[in-house]
C-alpha positions in Angstrom: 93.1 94.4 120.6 95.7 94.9 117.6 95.0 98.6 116.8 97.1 99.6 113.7 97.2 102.2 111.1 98.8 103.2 108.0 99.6 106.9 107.1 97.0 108.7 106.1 97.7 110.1 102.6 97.6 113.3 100.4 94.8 112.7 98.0 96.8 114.5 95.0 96.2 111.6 92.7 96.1 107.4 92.1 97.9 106.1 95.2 101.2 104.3 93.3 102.9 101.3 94.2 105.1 102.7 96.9 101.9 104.4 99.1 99.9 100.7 98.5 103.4 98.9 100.1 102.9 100.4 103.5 98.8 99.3 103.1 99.1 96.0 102.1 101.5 95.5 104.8 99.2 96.5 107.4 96.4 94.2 105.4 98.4 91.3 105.4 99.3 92.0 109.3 95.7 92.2 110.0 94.6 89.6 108.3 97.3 87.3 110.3 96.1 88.5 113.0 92.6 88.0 112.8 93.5 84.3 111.2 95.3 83.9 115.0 92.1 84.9 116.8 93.0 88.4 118.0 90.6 91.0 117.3 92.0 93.7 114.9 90.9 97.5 114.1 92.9 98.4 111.6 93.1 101.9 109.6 94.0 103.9 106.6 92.5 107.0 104.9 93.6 110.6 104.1 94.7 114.0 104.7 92.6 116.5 103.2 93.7 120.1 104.7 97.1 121.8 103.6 98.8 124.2 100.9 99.7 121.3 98.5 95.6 120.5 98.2 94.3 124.1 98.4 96.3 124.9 96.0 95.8 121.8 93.3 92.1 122.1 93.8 93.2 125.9 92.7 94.9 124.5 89.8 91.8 122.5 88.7 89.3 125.5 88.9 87.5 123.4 92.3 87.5 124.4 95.9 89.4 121.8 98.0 86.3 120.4 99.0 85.1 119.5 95.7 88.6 118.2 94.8 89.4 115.9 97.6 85.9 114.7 96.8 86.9 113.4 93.8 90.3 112.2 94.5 89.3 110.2 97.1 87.1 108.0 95.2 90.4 106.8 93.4 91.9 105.7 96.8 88.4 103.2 97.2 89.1 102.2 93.5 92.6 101.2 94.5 92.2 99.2 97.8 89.4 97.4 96.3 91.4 96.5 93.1 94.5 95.3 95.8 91.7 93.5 98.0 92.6 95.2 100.9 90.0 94.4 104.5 90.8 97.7 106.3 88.3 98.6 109.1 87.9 101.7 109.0 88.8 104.4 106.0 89.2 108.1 107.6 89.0 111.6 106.4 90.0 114.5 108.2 87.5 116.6 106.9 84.8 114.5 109.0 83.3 115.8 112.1 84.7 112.8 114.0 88.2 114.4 113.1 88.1 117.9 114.2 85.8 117.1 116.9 89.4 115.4 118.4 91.9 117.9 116.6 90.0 120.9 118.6 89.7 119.6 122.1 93.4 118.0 122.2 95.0 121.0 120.5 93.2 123.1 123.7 94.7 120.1 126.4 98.4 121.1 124.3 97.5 124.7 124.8 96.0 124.0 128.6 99.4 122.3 129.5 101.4 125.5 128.7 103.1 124.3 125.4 101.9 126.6 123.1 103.0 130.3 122.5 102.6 132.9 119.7 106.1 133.6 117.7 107.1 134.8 114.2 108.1 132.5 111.8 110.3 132.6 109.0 112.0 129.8 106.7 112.0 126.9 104.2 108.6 125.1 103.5 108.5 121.9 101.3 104.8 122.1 99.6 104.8 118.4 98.5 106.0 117.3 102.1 104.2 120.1 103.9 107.1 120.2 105.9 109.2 123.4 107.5 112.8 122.6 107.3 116.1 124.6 108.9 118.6 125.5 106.2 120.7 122.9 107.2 118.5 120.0 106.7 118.1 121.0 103.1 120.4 119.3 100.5 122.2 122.1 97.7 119.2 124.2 99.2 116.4 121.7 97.9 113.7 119.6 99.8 115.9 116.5 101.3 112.9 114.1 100.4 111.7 115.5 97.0 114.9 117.6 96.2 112.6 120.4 94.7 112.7 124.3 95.3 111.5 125.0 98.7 109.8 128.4 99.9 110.1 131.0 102.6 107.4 131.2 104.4 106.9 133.8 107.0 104.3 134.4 109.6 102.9 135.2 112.8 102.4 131.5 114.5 101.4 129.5 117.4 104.4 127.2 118.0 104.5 123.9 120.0 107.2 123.7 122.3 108.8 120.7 121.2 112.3 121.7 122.3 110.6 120.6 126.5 110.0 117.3 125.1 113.5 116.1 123.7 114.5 114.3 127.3 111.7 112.3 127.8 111.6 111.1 124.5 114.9 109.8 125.2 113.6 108.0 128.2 111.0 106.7 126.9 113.1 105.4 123.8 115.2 104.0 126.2 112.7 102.0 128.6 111.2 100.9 125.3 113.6 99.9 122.4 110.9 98.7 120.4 109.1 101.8 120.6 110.9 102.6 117.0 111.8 99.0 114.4 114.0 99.1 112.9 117.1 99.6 115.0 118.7 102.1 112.1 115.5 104.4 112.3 115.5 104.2 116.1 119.1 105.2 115.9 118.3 108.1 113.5 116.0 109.2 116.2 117.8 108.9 118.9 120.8 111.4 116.7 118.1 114.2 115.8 116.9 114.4 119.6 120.2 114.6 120.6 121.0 117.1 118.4 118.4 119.1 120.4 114.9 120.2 119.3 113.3 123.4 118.3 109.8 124.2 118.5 108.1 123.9 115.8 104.8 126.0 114.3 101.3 124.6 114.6 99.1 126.5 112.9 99.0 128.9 109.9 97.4 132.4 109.6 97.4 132.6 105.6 95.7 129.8 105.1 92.1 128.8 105.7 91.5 125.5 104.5 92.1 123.5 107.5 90.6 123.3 111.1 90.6 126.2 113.0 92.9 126.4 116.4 89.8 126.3 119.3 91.5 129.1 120.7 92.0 131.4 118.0 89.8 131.0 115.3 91.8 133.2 112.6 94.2 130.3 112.3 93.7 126.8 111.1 96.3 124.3 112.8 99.4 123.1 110.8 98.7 119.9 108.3 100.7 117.7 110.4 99.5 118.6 113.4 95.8 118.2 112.0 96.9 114.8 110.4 98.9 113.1 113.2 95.4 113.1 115.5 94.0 111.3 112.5 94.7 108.2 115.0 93.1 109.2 117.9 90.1 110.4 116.0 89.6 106.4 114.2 90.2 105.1 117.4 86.8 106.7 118.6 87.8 109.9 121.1 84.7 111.8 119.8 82.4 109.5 119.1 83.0 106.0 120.9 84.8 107.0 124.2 84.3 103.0 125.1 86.3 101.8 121.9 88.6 104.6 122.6 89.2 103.2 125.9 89.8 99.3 124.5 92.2 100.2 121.3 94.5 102.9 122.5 97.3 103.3 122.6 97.7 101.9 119.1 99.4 98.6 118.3 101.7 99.7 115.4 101.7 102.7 113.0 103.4 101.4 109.7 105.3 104.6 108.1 108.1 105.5 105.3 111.3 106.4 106.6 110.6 110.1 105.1 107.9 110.8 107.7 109.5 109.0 110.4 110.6 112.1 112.6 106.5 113.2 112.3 105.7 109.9 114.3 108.7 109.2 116.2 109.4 112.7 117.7 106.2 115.3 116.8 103.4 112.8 117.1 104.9 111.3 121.0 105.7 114.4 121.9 102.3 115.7 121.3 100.6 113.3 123.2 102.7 113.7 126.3 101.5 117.3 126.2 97.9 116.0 125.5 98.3 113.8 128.1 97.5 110.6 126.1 99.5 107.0 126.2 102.1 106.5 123.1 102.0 103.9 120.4 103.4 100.6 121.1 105.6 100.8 117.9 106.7 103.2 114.8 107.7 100.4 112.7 109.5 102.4 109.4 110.1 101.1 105.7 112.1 102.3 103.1 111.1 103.5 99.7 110.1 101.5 96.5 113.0 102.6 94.2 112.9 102.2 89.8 115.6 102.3 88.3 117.7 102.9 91.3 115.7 106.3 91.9 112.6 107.4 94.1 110.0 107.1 92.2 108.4 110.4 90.9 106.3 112.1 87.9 108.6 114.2 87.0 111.2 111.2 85.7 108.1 109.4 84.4 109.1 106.4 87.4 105.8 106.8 89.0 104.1 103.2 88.3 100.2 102.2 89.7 99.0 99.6 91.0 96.2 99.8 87.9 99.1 99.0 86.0 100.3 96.0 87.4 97.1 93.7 88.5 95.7 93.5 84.8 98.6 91.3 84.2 99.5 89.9 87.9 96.3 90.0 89.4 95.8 90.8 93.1 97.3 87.9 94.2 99.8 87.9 92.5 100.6 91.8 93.1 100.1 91.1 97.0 102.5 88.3 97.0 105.3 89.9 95.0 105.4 93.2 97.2 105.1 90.7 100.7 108.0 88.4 99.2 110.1 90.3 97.3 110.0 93.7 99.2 112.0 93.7 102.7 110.0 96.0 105.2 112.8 98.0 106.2 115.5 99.0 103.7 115.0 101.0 100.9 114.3 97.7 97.7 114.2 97.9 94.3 111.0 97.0 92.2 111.6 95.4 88.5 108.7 94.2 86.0 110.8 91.4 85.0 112.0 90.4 89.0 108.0 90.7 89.1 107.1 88.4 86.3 110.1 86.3 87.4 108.6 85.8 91.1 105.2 85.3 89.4 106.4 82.3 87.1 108.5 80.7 89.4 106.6 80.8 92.9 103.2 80.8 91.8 102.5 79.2 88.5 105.5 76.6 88.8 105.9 75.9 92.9 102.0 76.6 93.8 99.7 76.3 91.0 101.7 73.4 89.4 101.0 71.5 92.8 97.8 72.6 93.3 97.0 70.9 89.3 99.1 67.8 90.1 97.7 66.9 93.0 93.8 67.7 92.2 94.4 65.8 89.1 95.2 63.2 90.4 92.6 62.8 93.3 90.0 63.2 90.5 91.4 60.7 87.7 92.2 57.7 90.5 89.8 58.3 93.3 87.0 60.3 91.5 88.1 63.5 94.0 87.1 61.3 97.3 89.7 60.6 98.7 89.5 58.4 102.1 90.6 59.9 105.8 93.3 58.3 106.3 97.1 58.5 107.0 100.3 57.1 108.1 101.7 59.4 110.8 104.9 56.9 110.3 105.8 57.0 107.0 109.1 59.2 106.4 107.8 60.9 103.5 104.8 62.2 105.8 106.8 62.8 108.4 109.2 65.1 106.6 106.3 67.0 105.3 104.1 67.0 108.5 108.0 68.8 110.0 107.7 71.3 107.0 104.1 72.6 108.0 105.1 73.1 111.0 108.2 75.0 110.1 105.9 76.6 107.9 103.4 77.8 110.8 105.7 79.3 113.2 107.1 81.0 110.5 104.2 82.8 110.1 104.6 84.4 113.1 106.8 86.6 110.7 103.5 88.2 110.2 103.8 90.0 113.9 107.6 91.8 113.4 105.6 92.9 109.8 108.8 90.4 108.5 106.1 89.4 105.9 109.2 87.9 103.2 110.3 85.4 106.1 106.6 83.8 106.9 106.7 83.4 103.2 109.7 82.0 102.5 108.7 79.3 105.7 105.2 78.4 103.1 107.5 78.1 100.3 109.3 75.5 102.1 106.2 73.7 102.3 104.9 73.6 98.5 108.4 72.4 98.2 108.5 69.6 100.4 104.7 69.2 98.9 106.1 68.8 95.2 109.7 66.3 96.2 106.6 64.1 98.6 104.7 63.9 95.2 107.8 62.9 93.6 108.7 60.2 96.2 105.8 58.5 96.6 105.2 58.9 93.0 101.3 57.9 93.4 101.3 57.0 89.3 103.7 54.3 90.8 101.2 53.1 93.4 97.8 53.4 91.0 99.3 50.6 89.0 99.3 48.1 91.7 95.7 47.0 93.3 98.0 45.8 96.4 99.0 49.5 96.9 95.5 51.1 96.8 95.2 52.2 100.8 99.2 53.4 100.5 97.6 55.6 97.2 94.8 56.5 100.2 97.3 57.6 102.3 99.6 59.8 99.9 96.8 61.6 98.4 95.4 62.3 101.9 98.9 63.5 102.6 99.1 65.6 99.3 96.2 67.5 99.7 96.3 68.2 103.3 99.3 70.1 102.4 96.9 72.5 99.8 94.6 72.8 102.8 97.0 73.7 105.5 98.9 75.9 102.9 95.5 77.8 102.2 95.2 78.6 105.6 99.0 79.5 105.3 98.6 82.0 102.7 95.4 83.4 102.9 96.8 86.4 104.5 98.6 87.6 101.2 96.3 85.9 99.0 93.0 85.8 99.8 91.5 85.6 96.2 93.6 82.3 95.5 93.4 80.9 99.1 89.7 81.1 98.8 89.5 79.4 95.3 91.7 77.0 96.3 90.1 75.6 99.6 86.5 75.4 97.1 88.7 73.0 94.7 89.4 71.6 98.3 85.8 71.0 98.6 86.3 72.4 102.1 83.4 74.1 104.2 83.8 77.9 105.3 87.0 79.9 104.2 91.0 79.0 105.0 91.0 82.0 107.1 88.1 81.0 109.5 90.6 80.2 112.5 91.9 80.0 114.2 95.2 79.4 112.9 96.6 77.3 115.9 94.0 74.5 114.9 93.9 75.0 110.8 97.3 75.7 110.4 98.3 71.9 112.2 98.7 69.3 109.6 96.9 66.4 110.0 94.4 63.9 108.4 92.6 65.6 104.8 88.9 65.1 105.7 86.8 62.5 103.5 85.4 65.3 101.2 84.9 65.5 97.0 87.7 67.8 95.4 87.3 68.8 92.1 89.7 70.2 89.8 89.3 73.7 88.3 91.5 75.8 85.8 94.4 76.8 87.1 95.4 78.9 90.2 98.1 80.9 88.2 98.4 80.7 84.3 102.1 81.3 83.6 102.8 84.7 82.1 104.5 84.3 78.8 107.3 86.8 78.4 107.8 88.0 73.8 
């Protein structure tokens, strides 16, 4: 079972380009995987509870009830637009959520790691995050370098500061517990560094899910959120599918929340007494114009704004291609429409034409099963869909630019075989008819296997491709270790259709 999850996120308004990166990486990893054969739960959703949406819902004359309401229905509007195939979509105002947050806050509480204490200190509203006065930068949020407040109060606290050795350990025994090795590193410093407990609740607050033990406080946002894994996983309500998907396979999370899932989040399931993710696997932000993108210097960019001209596909692919999962990457309209005209309209949808074309002008679009295994110019691209496969595998280290990169090599080797055997060359002479069989066999195996191939990123295109293909079922019907194999096109009627990817003219 490949359990994985995104964040789950503060519905404060349209998610923007940098919050759908870290979903459409876990779709695209979960639609690999079920194209291999494995069986896949994978899950998004959002946060509801906290300061930041008690207080916008304030600002909008709603309770917060009413105003995640609404918000959230711009979250659907978004994953549908980006075709995203998550399983399930969770909110932690559901039962299912605090009927987990209550009874594993009480096993934290059982195991002696919570106290009462007074706290007092800098609070990030937009992060919902307590910080020491050393972690802030010219005394301003780190992450959103904003004015922070003091907050003072009468707590329960978590004692974090027990857990800082065998986080270490476990680090240690499992160095891919944290990828990449930078953010594993970062880890490893703050630990070392020595932790401090940290407050789990809030007493002047009451829009959140009260502590099971003391009713007059609601438990701190991200101690509420973090369980938001546990609860989609089925503790509450499907203690069987609990027991098959945990621990999870992979959370996928930006390097500003990393210390939430790599040192609170394990931490609190030691104390809960629960197994801890496989992997923390950590990006690094979408940056325009060299800066963090933000309302405030109008850098903020949706994905509404984007697929009008791009469409899904062609929004999927550019994030999976151009963006590194990782590093910190800079996002451009004109590297976008670049990407677009080059990979897709020229490299893909050019072949896709070419080849279609021609099956339909010389062989009405039935073209015979047959092949020549021998040739060199099958050979060479027969050795490029297999590169092409096992680069796919990319898919699994979430190295989703490097599987690509592997398909491109194919539609390239796809496009020089065209040129080779130059099958305008062979139409001309009736002695050449079965070699003509043979290169357009070739030809459009190398659409079908590269269907398969990309039907992870682009499912839209993949789809309309493999119906030009006059192919039964879908290209990501699996499993991949049999569709993915070039080998003989099947004697089937392709048709020719408009094309995949109309260039994009630039004024």
């Amino acid at each position: 079972m490949k359990y994985l999850s995104t964040p789950i996120y503060y519905p404060n308004d349209r998610p923007h380009i940098g919050t759908a990166y870290t979903t459409l990486v876990a779709d695209a990893v979960a639609r690999y995987w079920r194209l291999v054969g494995e069986e896949v739960y994978s899950v998004t959703g959002v946060d509801e509870y906290g300061l930041k949406i008690a207080r916008a819902a304030q600002d909008h004359g709603m309770t917060p009830q009413e105003w995640v309401d609404d918000i959230v229905v711009r979250f659907h509007e978004t994953w549908d637009l980006l075709d995203m195939s998550f399983d399930d979509f969770i909110r932690t105002t559901e039962e299912r959520h605090r009927n987990t947050v209550q009874p594993l806050l009480q096993r934290m509480y059982d195991a002696g790691d919570v106290y009462k204490s007074h706290y007092e200190g800098p609070y990030c509203v937009a992060c919902e995050a307590y910080y020491t006065p050393e972690q802030l930068v010219d005394g301003l949020c780190p992450v959103h370098r904003r004015a922070v407040e003091i907050h003072a109060e009468d707590n329960w606290f978590f004692r974090l500061s027990a857990y800082g050795d065998r986080l270490l350990r476990h680090i240690a025994a499992h160095p891919e517990f944290i990828t990449p090795e930078t953010r594993r590193n970062e880890v490893i410093g703050f630990i070392q560094q020595g932790l401090d407990d940290i407050s789990m609740s809030r007493s002047s607050l009451t829009w959140g899910i009260p502590l099971p033990w003391d009713p007059s406080q609601v438990a701190y946002v991200w101690f509420d959120a973090l369980i938001n894994y546990v609860s989609a996983a089925g503790f509450s309500d499907d203690p069987d599918r609990f027991a098959r998907q945990w621990p999870i396979w992979a959370h996928l999370v930006g390097k500003d929340i990393l210390r939430f899932h790599a040192v609170y989040w394990p931490a609190m399931l030691m104390s809960a007494g629960l197994a801890l993710p496989r992997q923390v696997a950590v990006h690094g932000f979408l940056l325009v114009g060299g800066e963090k993108m933000s309302k405030s210097n109008a850098t903020q960019i949706l994905p509404s704004d984007l697929v009008p001209t791009f469409g899904s596909d062609g929004y999927r692919y550019h994030f999976l291609r151009d963006v590194s999962f990782g590093p910190d990457n800079n996002f451009s309209w004109e590297g976008m429409v670049e990407r677009y005209n080059a990979d897709l309209a020229n490299d893909l949808g050019n072949l896709a034409n070419r080849v279609l074309n021609i099956a339909v002008t010389y062989r009405q679009g039935r073209v015979p099963a047959v092949s020549d295994p021998g040739a060199p110019e099958e050979t060479a691209l027969r050795a490029a869909a297999a590169e092409a496969l096992a680069a796919l595998d990319g898919f699994a280290e979430f190295r989703t630019k490097q599987a690509l990169d592997g398909v491109w090599r194919l539609f390239g080797a796809a496009n020089g075989f065209v040129e080779a055997t130059a099958p305008w060359k062979l139409n001309k002479d009736p002695d050449l008819a079965g070699r003509l069989d043979q290169v357009l066999n070739a030809a459009l195996e190398s659409l079908r296997v590269g269907a398969v191939l990309i039907s992870p990123v682009m499912p839209r295109a993949a789809s309309r491709l493999w119906e030009m293909l006059g192919l039964p079922g879908g290209p990501g019907d699996g499993p991949l270790a049999a569709t993915g194999v070039f080998g003989t096109f099947p004697a089937v009627t392709v048709t020719k259709g408009d094309p995949l990817f109309p260039r994009i003219e630039v004024p």
